[in-house]
C-alpha positions, 0 to 999 in steps of 0.5 A: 351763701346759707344766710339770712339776707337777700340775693341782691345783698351778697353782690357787692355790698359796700357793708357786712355784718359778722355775728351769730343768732343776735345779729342774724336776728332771732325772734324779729323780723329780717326788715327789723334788724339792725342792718336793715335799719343801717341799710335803710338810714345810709342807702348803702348796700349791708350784708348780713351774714351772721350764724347762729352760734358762730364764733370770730373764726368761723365768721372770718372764714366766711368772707373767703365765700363772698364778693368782697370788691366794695366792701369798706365797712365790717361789723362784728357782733361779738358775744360773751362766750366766744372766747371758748372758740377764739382760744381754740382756734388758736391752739388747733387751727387746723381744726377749722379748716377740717371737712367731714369724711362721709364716715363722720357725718353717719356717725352725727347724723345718726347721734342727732336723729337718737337725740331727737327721738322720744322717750318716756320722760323725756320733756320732765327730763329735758325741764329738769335740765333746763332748770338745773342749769338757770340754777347753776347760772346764778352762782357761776360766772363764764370763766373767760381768759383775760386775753379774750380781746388780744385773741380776737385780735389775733385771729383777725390778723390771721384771717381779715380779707385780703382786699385793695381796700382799706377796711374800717372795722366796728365792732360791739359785743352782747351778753349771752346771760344777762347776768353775765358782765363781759369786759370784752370790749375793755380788754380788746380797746387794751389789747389795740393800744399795742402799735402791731395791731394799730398798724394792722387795722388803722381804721377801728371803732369799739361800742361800749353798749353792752350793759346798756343792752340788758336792759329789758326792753332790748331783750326777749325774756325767754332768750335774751335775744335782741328785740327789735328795740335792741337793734334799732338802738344798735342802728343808732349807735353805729350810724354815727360812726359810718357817717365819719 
């Protein structure tokens, strides 16, 4: 399936794990992902399959790829700038659904290889940038649409997984900065008041554990990205819940 868990994990897992480079777990080991503490605490089977960079509608469109007859349980791991991608799903979905033309993967390969190659200068080039940006970081917020929550709503309507089962849904958010305080779950416990949704999704949970996940020791200081203390904390927050 092109993610990071086992063979034996994509045949009839009873769990799937949604998100991108947080959840897949960049920087720690496979067995030290939150899933694989899930997996190991309840003894049911977990599937992984977070992607880097991702966003809600992508993610969604990859179950259409998986078995799908066990599951009970999904998981998102939402971030504070997928807003950028829900609202463009939404004005253009056929955008997501577009494949390649052979033209168009030339014309991107080749933009990448020049991307690639050096020139003189290019690390200071590269550095200048880097700092420039952490700069620019500290005076200007993401701008992100107070709708974030009713569009990931939304897109989940659009895209949840047509199945027999009646499917819980988890869902917690990361900071991709932070730095950055994300109102994401906030706004998406405001958005589900409305009685469309709760019928839609009777069986869904939201963690408020997004500012506690900033704290130093739940995060890589090159990154940000979840240590392995980040996920076990993660583990423990949603274990509860799957015991209910």
């Amino acid at each position: 399936a092109g993610v990071r868990d086992d063979e034996e994990s994509l045949v009839s897992p009873e769990i799937i794990a949604l998100g991108d480079s947080q959840a897949m777990g960049w920087g720690v080991h496979k067995e030290d992902r939150f899933t694989e503490f899930l997996e190991r605490a309840t003894g049911k089977k977990v599937l992984n399959v977070a992607v880097s960079s991702w966003g809600p509608a992508r993610e969604l469109l990859m179950l259409k790829r998986l078995d799908l007859s066990n599951v009970k349980t999904i998981i998102f791991q939402h971030a504070s700038n997928d807003a950028y991608e829900s609202e463009a799903y939404l004005q253009n979905t056929e955008l997501f659904h577009k494949t390649r033309n052979e033209k168009e993967w030339s014309t991107r390969s080749q933009f990448d290889d020049e991307k690639s190659q050096y020139f003189f200068g290019k690390n200071v080039y590269l550095l200048i940038t880097q700092l420039w940006r952490l700069y620019n970081d500290g005076f200007h917020q993401l701008k992100i649409s107070e709708k974030e929550g009713e569009h990931f709503l939304q897109i989940l309507k659009m895209l949840k997984p047509q199945t027999s089962n009646d499917i819980h849904y988890i869902i917690f958010s990361v900071n991709v900065k932070r730095t950055f305080h994300s109102k994401f779950i906030e706004r998406l416990n405001k958005a589900y008041e409305h009685p469309e949704f709760q019928k839609e999704f009777p069986h869904f949970d939201t963690l408020n554990i997004t500012e506690e996940l900033n704290q130093d020791q739940y995060r890589f200081v090159i990154d940000n990205h979840l240590t392995r203390k980040g996920h076990e904390f993660v583990a423990s927050k949603i274990l509860p819940i799957l015991k209910n």
